[in-house]
C-alpha positions in Angstrom: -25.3 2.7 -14.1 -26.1 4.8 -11.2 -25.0 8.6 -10.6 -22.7 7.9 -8.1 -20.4 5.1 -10.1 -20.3 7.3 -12.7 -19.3 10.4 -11.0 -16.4 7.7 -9.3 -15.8 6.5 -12.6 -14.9 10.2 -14.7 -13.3 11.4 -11.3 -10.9 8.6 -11.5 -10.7 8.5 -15.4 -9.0 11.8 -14.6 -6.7 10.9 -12.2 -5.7 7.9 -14.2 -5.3 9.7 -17.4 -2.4 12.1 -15.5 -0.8 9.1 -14.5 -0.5 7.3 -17.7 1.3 10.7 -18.8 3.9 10.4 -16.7 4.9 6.3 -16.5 8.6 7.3 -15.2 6.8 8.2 -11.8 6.3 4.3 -11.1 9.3 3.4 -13.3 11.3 5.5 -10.3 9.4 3.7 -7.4 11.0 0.7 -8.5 14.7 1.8 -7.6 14.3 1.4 -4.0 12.5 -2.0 -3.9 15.2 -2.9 -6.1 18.2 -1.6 -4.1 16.4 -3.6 -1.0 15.7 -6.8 -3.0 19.2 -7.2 -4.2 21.5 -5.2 -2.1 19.5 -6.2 0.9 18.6 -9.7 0.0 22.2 -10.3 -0.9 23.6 -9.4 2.4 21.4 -11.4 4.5 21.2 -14.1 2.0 22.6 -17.2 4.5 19.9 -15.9 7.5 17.5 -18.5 5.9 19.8 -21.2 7.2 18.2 -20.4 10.9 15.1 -22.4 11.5 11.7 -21.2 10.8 12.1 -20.3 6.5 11.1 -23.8 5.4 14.0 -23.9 3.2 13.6 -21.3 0.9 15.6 -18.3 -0.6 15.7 -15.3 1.4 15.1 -13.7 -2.4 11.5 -15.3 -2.1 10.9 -14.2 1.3 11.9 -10.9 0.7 9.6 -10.0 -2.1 6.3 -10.0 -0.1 7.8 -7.5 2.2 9.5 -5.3 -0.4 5.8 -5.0 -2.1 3.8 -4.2 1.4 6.6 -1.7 2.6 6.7 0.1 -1.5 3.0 0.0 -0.9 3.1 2.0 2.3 6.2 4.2 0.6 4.6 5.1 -2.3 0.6 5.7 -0.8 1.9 8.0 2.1 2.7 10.7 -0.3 -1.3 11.1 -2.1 -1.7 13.8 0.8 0.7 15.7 -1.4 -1.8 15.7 -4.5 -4.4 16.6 -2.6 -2.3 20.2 -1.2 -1.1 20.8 -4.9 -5.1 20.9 -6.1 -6.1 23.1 -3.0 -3.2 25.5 -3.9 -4.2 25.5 -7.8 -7.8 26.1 -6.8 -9.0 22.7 -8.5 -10.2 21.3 -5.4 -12.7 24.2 -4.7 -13.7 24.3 -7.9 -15.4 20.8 -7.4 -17.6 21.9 -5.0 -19.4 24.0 -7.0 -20.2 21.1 -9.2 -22.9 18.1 -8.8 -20.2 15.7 -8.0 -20.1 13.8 -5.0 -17.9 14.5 -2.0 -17.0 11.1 -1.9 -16.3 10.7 -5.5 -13.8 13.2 -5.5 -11.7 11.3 -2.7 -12.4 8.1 -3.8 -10.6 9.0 -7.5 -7.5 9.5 -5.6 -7.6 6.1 -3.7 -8.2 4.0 -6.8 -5.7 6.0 -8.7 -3.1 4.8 -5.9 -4.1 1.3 -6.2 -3.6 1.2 -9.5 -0.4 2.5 -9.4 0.4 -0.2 -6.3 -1.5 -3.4 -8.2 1.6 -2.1 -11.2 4.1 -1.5 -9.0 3.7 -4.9 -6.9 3.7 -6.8 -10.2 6.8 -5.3 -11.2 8.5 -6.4 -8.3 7.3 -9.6 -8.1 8.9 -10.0 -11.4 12.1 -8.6 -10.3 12.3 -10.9 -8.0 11.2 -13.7 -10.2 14.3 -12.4 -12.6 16.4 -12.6 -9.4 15.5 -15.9 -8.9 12.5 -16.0 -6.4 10.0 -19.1 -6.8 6.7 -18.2 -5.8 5.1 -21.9 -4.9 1.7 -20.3 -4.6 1.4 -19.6 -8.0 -0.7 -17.7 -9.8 -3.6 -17.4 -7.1 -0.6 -16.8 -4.5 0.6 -13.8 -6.3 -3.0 -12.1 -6.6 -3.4 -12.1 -3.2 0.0 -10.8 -2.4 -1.1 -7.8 -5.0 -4.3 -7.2 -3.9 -3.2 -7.5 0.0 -0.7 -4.4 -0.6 -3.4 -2.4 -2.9 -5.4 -2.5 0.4 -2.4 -1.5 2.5 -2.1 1.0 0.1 -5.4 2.2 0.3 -5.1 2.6 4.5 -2.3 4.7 3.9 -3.8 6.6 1.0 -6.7 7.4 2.9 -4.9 8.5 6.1 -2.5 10.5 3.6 -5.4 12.3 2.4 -7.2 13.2 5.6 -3.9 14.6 6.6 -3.6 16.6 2.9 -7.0 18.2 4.1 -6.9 18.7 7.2 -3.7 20.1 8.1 -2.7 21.5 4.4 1.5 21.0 4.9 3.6 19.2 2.7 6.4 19.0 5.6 3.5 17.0 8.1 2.7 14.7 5.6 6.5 14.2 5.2 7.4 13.7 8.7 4.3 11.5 8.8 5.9 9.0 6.2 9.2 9.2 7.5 7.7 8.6 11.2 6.1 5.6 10.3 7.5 4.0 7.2 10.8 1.9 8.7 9.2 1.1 12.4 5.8 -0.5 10.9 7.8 -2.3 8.4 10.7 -3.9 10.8 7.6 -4.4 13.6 6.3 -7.1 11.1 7.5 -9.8 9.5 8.9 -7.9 6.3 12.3 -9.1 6.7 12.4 -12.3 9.3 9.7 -14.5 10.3 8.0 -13.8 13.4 8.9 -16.8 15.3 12.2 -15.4 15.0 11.3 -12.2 16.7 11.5 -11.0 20.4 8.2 -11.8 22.1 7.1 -7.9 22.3 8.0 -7.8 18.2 5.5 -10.7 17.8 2.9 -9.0 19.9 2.7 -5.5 18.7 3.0 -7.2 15.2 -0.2 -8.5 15.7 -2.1 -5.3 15.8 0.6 -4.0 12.7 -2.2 -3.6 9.5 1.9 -3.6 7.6 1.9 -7.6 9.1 -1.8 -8.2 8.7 -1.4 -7.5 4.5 2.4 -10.0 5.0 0.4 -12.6 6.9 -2.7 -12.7 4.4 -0.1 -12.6 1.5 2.1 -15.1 2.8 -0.7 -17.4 3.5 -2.0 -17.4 -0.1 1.9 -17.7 -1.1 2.2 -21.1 0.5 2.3 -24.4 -1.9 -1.4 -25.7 0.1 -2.8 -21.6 1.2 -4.2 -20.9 3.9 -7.5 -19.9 3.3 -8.6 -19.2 6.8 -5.6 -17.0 8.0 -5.4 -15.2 4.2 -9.4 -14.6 4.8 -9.1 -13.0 8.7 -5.9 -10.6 7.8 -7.4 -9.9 4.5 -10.9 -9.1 6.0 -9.3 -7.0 9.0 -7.1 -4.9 6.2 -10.8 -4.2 4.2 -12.4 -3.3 7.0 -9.8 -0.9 8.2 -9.2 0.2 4.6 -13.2 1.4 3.8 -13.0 3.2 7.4 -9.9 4.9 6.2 -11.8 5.9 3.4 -15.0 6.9 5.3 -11.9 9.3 7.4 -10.6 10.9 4.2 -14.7 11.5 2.8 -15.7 13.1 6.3 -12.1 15.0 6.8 -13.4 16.7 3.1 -16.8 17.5 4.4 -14.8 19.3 7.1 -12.0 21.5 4.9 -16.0 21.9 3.1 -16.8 23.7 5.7 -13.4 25.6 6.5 -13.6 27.4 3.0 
């Protein structure tokens, strides 16, 4: 095993080790995907009877966009780890060590997609208690998971670039709040897009919120659709490892700022 993957590997043993101390964190992540799966779902519950949901529940058309939009939620705050371990003094204590730049940022992002890949799963099976049927089965729901662990890493990312570069808790906050609801309802989230205004559909197709529904929604279908699950999915990796790149540069630069 080379340097690097180990240095990745203890880096994000350490994150993931905090984590697993403190389970309720995820536990309460899951009371707003549930208020907008049942309170939500409930209320709009007839809306499949306009065309274009191919007769199914608005339950099981709901869950794919509960998981992408908890998946942005939930990543847009890392930024906020990242301040915490420059104010302790952890951060800078790293860069006297051996370990790679990119190790240390790339702890964070896995830690967040595990946290995502449990989170997602949980709601799918909310939603299966509530009485969702997921026809792509097993293979379906993998790549509804791992679309929002790769949302979740853009947003990670980005949330960590901002942690280092501008060092406020209050821009990373307005950042989330700025983006969360209009990237979410300028996809299909919550109706399909044939249903949406013409604009809608066209910014939607340059959301990377609708790229991770479309791929996920493509593998959901009873026969998938390899071709459109592979182009979303391969636009959201690609944008995803140049997030990444962003966050590992943006450290280089606080590096230097020190």
């Amino acid at each position: 095993m080379s340097a690097v993957l180990v240095q990745n590997w203890w880096m994000t043993h350490r994150r993931l080790k905090a984590l697993v101390r403190q389970p309720a964190v995820v536990g309460m992540m899951l009371m707003q995907p549930a208020i907008w799966l049942f309170l939500f779902g409930g209320l709009f519950k007839n809306i499949v009877e306009l065309p274009g949901f191919a007769g199914q529940s608005y339950l099981g058309y709901l869950v794919p966009g509960v998981v992408v939009m908890s998946a942005v939620s939930s990543n847009m705050w890392a930024g906020m780890s990242v301040i915490e371990e420059i104010d302790r003094g952890t951060l800078n204590r790293f860069l006297v060590t051996p370990v790679s730049r990119g190790a240390i940022m790339n702890a964070g992002v896995i830690e967040q997609a595990v946290s995502t890949a449990v989170q997602s799963v949980l709601i799918i099976v909310l939603g299966w208690i509530g009485g969702a049927h997921y026809t792509g089965g097993v293979t379906g729901l993998a790549a509804l998971v791992l679309a929002s662990v790769l949302l979740g890493a853009v947003f990670s990312a980005l949330s960590n670039t901002m942690g280092l570069l501008v060092r406020q808790r209050e821009m990373i906050i307005g950042l989330s709040v700025a983006l969360l609801l209009p990237l979410t309802f300028l996809s299909s989230a919550f109706m399909p897009t044939a249903l949406m205004p013409g604009w809608i559909r066209h910014v939607a197709a340059f959301n990377p919120v609708n790229w991770s529904l479309e791929a996920a929604r493509a593998g959901l279908l009873a026969k998938p659709d390899w071709t459109n699950l592979a182009v979303h999915g391969g636009w959201l990796l690609a944008l995803a490892a140049l997030m990444v790149w962003l966050a590992t540069y943006s450290f280089r630069a606080y590096q230097k700022s020190i």
